[in-house]
GUVO-158208 format. One record per residue (C-alpha): x, y, z. Coordinates in steps of 0.02 Angstrom, whole numbers, plus 50000, padded with zeros to 5 digits. Layout:
BEGIN
R   east  north     up
R      X      Y      Z
...
//
This chain:
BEGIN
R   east  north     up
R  50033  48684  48842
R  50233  48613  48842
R  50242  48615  49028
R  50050  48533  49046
R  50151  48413  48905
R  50296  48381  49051
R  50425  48514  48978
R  50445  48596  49138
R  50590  48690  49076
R  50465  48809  49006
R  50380  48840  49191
R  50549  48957  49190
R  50457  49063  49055
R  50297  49049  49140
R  50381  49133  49291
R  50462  49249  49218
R  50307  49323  49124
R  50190  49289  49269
R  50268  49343  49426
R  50256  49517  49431
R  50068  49536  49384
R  50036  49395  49491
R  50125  49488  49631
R  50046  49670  49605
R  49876  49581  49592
R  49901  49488  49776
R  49995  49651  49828
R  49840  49752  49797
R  49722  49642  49869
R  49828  49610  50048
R  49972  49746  50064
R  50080  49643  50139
R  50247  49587  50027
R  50295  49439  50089
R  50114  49362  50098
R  50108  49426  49913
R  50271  49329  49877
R  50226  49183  49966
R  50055  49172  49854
R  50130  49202  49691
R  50240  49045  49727
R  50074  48960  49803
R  50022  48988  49616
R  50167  48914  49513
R  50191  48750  49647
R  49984  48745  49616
R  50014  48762  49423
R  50143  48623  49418
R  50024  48510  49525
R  49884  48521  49430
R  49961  48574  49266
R  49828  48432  49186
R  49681  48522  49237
R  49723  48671  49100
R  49618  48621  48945
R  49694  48752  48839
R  49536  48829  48795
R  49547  49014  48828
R  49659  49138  48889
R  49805  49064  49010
R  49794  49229  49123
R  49629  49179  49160
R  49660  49013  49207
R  49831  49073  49311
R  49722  49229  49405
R  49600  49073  49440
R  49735  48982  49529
R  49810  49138  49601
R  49610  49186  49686
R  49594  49017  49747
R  49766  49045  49834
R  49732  49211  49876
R  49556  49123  49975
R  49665  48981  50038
R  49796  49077  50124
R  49654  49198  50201
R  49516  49063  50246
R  49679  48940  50348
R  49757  49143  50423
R  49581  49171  50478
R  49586  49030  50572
R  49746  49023  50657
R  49689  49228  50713
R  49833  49305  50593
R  49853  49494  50555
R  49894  49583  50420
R  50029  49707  50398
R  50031  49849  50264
R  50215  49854  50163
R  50213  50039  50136
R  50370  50035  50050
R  50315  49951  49891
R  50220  50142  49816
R  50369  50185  49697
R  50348  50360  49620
R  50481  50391  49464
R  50503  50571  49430
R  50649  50707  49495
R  50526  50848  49519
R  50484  50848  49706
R  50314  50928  49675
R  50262  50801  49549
R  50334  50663  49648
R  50211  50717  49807
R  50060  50750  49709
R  50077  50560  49638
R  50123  50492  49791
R  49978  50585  49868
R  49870  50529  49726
R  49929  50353  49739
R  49889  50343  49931
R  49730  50408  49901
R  49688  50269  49776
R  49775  50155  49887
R  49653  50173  50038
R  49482  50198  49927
R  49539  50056  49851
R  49557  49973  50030
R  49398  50020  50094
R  49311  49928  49940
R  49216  49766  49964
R  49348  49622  49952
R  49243  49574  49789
R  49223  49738  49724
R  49406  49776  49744
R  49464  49593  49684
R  49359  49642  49501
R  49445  49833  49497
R  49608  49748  49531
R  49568  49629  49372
R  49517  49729  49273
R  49625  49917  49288
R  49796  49837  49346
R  49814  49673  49296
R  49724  49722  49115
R  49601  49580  49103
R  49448  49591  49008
R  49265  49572  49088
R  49239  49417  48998
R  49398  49350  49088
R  49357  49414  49249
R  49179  49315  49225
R  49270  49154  49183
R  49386  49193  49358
R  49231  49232  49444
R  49139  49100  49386
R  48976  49208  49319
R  48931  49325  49171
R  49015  49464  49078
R  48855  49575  49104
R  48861  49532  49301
R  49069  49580  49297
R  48996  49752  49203
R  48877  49795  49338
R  49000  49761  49480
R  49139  49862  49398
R  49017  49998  49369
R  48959  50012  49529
R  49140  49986  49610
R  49209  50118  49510
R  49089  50222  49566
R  49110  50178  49742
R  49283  50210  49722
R  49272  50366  49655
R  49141  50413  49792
R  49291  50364  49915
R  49425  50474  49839
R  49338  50614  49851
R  49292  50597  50025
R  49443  50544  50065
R  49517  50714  49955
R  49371  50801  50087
R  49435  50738  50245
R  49633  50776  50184
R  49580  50952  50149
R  49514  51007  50310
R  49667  50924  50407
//
């Protein structure tokens, strides 16, 4: 509310709370690091511009994952038409452990997750990617989407269960290589 107020010395804060979900959610969604960092600034030069529009009613997140979708469909709608690619930043899967076995079974884990999660429905993924990393609840994710809680419940059931369906084929196919 201070920087809708014109304290803009507080967008600082904003940034520094912001960034890093913001970037993990655009991360997930396109792979690509630099697109991801490009977008999460898209969000903060679209939160300064129309820092008037937030009514202050409800959760900021929701309002800033708003902004950062409509960014997110921007930047994809304006590459589609200039015929861009899209180039996956396998460097940004970080494992943390000193046990070589438990560092490949996460990684292993993790890049299974990575391309179920890939092979999702851009909408279905966008909702998983709400809701299990970026911690948002279903009735935020409604207020993003721009429908009901029950609808968000129905698509995250049946996405989780697609996803799951696609890790374990994706475990199938692994095992017979």
């Amino acid at each position: 509310m201070k920087v809708k107020n014109g304290d803009l010395d507080k967008l600082g804060l904003l940034f520094e709370r912001y960034n890093r979900p913001l970037y993990r959610f655009f991360y997930r969604m396109c792979k690509d690091g630099q697109v991801s960092e490009d977008l999460v600034q898209s969000v903060f030069e679209r939160l300064l511009k129309y820092r008037e529009s937030y009514s202050g009613n409800g959760q900021f997140s929701t309002w800033l994952f708003s902004v950062a979708r409509n960014a997110h469909i921007d930047h994809y709608r304006k590459e589609q038409r200039n015929g861009d690619s899209i180039e996956i930043d396998e460097e940004r899967l970080e494992v943390d452990s000193d046990d070589p076995v438990a560092v490949h079974n996460k990684e292993a884990k993790q890049h299974l997750l990575e391309l179920a999660l890939d092979r999702l429905d851009e909408d279905k993924r966008e909702i998983v990617i709400l809701s299990r990393f970026e911690g948002l609840k279903y009735k935020e994710i409604a207020e993003i989407l721009d429908t009901t809680e029950g609808a968000i419940k129905v698509k995250m059931f049946r996405a989780m269960k697609e996803l799951r369906d696609l890790v374990n084929h994706l475990k199938d196919e692994c095992s017979y290589e």
